[in-house]
N, C-alpha and C positions, 0 to 999 in steps of 0.2 A: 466368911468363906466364899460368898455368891460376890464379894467384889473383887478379893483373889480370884477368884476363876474367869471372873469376866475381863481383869486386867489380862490374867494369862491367855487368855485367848486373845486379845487384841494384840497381844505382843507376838504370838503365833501367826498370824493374822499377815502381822507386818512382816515378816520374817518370809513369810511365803512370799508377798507379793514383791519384796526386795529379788529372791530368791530366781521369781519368771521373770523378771525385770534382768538379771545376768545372764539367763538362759535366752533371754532374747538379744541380749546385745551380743553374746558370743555367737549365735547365729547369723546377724547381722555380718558381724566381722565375717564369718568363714564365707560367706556370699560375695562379699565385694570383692574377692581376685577372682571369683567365678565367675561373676556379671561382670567385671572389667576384660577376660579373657573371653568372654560369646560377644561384647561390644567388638574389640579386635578383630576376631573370626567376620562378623557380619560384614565392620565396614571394608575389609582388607578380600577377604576371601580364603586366607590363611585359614586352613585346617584347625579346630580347638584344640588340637592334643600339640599341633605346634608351636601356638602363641608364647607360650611359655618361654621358651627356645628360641622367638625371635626377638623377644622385649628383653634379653640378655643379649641378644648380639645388636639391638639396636643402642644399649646399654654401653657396649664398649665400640662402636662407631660413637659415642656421644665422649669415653673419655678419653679415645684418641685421636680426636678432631684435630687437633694440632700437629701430629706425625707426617712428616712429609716421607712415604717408605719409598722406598727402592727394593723392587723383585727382582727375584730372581725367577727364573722361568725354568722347567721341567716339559721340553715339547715331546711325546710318545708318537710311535707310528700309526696309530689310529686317530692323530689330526686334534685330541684334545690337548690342551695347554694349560698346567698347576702352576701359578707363578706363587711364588712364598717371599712373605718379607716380614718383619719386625720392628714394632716400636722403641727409642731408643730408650725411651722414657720410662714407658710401664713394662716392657719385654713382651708385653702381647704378639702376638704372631698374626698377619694378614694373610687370607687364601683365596688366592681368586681363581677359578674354575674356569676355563670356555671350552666347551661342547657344541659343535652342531648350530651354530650362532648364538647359545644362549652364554651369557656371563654371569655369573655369582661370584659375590664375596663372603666369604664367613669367616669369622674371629676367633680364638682360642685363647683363652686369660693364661698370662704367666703362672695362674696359683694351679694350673690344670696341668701344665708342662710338667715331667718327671725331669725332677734336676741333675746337671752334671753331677760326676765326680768330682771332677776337679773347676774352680773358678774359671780358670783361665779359658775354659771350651767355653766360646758361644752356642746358644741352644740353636739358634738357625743352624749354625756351624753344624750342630750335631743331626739335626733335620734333614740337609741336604750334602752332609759333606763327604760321600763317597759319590756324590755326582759329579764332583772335580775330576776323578778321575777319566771320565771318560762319557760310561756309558753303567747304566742301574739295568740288570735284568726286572723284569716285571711278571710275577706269573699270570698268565694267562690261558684259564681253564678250558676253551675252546679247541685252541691250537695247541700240537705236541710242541710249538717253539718260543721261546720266552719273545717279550719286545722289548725293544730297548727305551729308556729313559733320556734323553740328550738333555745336557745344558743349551739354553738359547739364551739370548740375548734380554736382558730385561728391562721392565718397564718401570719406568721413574714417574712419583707425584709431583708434577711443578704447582702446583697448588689446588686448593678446596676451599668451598665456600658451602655453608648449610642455608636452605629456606625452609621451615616446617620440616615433612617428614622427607626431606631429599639431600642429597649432597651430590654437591656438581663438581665435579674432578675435571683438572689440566692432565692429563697425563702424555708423556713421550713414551713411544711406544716402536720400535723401529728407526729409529731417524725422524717418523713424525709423529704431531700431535693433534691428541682428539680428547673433544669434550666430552669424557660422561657426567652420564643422569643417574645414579643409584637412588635407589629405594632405600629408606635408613628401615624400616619395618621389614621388608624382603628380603635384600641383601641383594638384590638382583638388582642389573645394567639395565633398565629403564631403555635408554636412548644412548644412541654413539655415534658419532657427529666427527668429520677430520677438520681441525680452525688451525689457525696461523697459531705456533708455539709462544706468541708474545698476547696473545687472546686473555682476557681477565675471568679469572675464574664467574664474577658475579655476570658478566654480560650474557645476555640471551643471544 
């Protein structure tokens, strides 16, 4: 009996220390997207609650590197400018913001998009397609009068190149062209530069 029990206990024994040996490693694991998201935050300045949300949009600038989009622009009477455009490839949607001199871009995955009814309708289509017609009321809780929405004229990628965490866009923009600098972590216009439209994406 005292060698049964002293087996069963070592076999106990074992069973336990197997047992904190999985309770440490599942802890282990649930730390490393928390310590890789406070890395983020420190080195970037990014908010922790937003890392999250930017290594998904640095995510799909990484798998639509290849899309050369062409926007379409949305300019409002209060001077900001929503240009929209779409990958042909994944159907992901490009959004670039300018405000006030600042520029963003932010991405929207096709699996996010509420789909047509019918095939035939492109989603951009259905994004911005009563701004063909003219002019999009916008309400505007300030004022008792809506603003309008105008189509303008948009801006084309003539090419991109990535270094680490940057991509450096050719874009035609008006008749001319100017190099940005994005932040693939930010989503934000870094730098904006007017170069000759025959300028290489990689040259400094």
């Amino acid at each position: 009996m005292t060698a049964l029990a002293s087996h069963g206990s070592v076999a106990v024994n074992r069973a336990m220390q197997f047992a904190k040996i999985g309770v440490l490693a599942v802890s282990v694991a649930a730390a490393v997207p928390t310590a890789r998201n406070l890395y983020y935050s420190w080195s970037t300045g990014v908010p922790f609650n937003q890392v999250e949300h930017r290594l998904t949009q640095a995510s799909l600038w990484e798998k639509n590197f290849d899309c050369r989009i062409d926007y379409r622009a949305l300019t409002t009477s209060s001077n900001s400018t929503v240009e929209v455009g779409s990958c042909r490839k994944t159907g992901d949607i490009s959004i670039r913001v300018s405000s006030q001199g600042q520029t963003n871009y932010e991405w929207i995955a096709f699996e996010q998009l509420p789909k047509p009814a019918t095939q035939s309708v492109g989603l951009l289509d259905l994004f911005i397609s009563s701004a063909y017609a003219g002019e999009l009321p916008v309400r505007n809780t300030q004022t008792p009068q809506s603003q309008p929405i105008r189509v303008a004229q948009g801006m084309e990628v003539v090419c991109q190149s990535k270094t680490k965490d940057t991509i450096v866009r050719i874009v035609k923009d008006g008749g001319k062209c100017f190099r940005e600098t994005v932040s693939l972590f930010k989503g934000s216009v870094e730098k904006r530069e007017a170069v000759p439209c025959n300028t290489q994406c990689g040259a400094g």
